[in-house]
C-alpha positions, 0 to 999 in steps of 0.5 A: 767733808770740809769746814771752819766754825768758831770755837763759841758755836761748837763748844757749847754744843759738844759740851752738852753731848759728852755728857752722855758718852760713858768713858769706857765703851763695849763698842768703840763707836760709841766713844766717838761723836757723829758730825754731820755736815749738810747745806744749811746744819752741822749735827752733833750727835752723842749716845750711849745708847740708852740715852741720845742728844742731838744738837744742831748748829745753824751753819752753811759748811764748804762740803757735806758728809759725816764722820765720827771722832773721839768725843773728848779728845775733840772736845778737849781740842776745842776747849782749850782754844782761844776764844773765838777761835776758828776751827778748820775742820776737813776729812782727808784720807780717812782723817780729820785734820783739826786747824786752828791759827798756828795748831795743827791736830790729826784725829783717826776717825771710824765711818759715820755708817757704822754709828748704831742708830737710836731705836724708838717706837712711835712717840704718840703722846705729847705735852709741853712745859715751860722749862723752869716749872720743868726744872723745878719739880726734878730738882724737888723729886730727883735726888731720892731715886735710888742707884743700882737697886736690885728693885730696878724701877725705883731707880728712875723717876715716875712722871705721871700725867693725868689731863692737865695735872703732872706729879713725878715721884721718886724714892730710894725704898726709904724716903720719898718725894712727891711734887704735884703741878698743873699744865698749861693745857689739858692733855687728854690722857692719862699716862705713868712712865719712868724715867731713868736715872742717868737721863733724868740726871742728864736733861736737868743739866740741860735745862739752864734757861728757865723761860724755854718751852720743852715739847715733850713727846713719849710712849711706853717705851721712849721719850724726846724731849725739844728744846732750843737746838737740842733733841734729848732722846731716852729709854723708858724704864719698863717697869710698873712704878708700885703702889705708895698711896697706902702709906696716906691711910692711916692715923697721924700724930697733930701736925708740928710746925717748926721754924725750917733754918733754925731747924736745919742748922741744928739738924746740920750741928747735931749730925756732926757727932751721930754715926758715920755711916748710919747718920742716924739722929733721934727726935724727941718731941714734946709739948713746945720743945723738940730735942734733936740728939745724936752718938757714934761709936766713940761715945760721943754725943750731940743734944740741941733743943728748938721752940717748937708749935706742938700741944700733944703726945710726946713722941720719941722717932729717929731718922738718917739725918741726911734725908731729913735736911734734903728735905728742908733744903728743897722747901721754900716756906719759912716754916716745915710741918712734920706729921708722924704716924701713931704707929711711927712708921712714917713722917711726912714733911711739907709747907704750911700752905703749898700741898704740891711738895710732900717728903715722906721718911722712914724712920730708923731704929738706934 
């Protein structure tokens, strides 16, 4: 196995495949990258088993083979070259010998053979997505999934498809995020799977060029996702996502419509002095007015008063100042609408005029 590669080709390539190698292995393997060389593709391959990326560079190599090397140190080795630079690459005597101008590297290496294989069931439904529309509803829905919670299917994200219409959901048990949007072409089935966390995570990173199409192939088990040069593949989470359209049956206070950067400033000055860890900050609403205060443990106190379009109940309701800010920061109108249920056990945060973005926060007691 034998060939030279500018640094520009490989780089990129390796770079987006380290991304899913864990530092610390069960199985040595793992930590490595499987290249593969054939007559006219060198493959990149990197896994943690739960997730894969496969990345495949147009390329014509003196000799075909494969091997496996350590992923970071070969990414290091790269990186750290010069510019378009040219990198020799050659397996001799159960070594890859790394060359490049005047430096010279010898990394051991473990058989290609010996590289678990990603296991997958039959993909038979397929959807394709523009990757910006993609893009935007993760990042509108991704940061609310919860990590490491015992209830293991909130931690991932739900992509339900539904013919032409896609919504995902993700909530951490205490705030939740819902985007809605339509296809390009209708599907003809009806689907709910849930996307890991660290896969979800991983494929936003990848999705730098808003005008790609994704084709995006699934079952009950697996998902691919197609794109460029890239073959992402991951494991879906095997869980039923629960029920959360109870919390819209119910009776609500008039919608209050608030100026959103004036409101996230003084959200973002107020939270300064509320508690540490808790972040909690109460609202008190009232006709044309909205008082935002907060207080720690040190009796230290915070109060900041916004104009607000508001003729109804006073209402009194505090949250985690943090979920609410996440919430204005991923609108995009000028303008936010809170709507608080009568019984105070949930708000609801949207635009004026768009119904595809809801966040939903639970209140919390002071």
């Amino acid at each position: 196995m034998k060939f030279i590669i500018n640094r520009e080709e490989i780089l990129p390539a390796l770079q987006q495949i380290v991304s899913v190698i864990e530092k610390r292995q069960t199985m040595p393997i793992l930590s490595n990258v499987l290249i593969v060389a054939e007559d006219q593709f060198l493959y990149l391959t990197g896994t943690d088993l739960e997730i894969q990326i496969v990345a495949k560079i147009n390329f014509s190599p003196e000799s075909t083979g494969a091997i496996t090397v350590p992923a970071r140190k070969f990414l290091d080795i790269c990186r750290l070259l010069p510019q378009e630079a040219e990198i020799k690459f050659e397996l001799q005597n159960g070594k890859v010998k790394i060359s490049s101008n005047r430096s010279r590297f010898s990394l051991n290496c473990l058989p290609a053979n010996n590289y678990p294989e990603f296991s997958e069931s039959d993909l038979e439904n397929v959807i394709t997505i523009n990757s910006g529309k993609f893009k935007k509803s993760l990042d509108k829905t991704l940061f609310c999934m919860a990590n490491q919670d015992v209830r293991y299917y909130l931690n991932g994200l739900l992509l339900n498809i539904s013919n032409t219409k896609l919504k995902l959901v993700a909530s951490d048990g205490h705030r939740l995020s819902i985007y809605e949007d339509l296809l390009n072409e209708g599907t003809g089935f009806e689907s709910r799977i849930i996307f890991p966390r660290k896969g979800i995570q991983e494929l936003s990173k990848l999705l730098d060029d808003p005008e790609l199409e994704l084709k995006i192939e699934f079952s009950n088990n697996n998902i691919k996702v197609h794109f460029k040069n890239i073959v992402f593949s991951a494991k879906l989470v095997d869980s039923k996502y629960p029920d959360f359209s109870k919390i819209f049956d119910q009776d609500f206070f008039s919608p209050i419509n608030i100026p959103r950067l004036p409101l996230k400033e003084a959200l973002t000055r107020v939270s300064i002095l509320s508690h540490e860890k808790l972040k909690g900050i109460t609202l008190d609403i009232s006709t044309g007015s909205l008082k935002i205060s907060s207080h720690n443990l040190e009796h230290d106190e915070a109060e900041e008063e916004v104009s607000i379009d508001y003729d109804g109940n006073p209402i009194s309701i505090a949250f985690n100042a943090q979920y609410l800010l996440d919430a204005f920061s991923n609108l995009d109108s000028e303008f936010a609408v809170l709507t608080i249920a009568i019984n105070l056990t949930s708000c609801f945060i949207d635009e004026p005029n768009d119904s595809s973005y809801k966040f939903i926060v639970m209140p919390m007691r002071l």
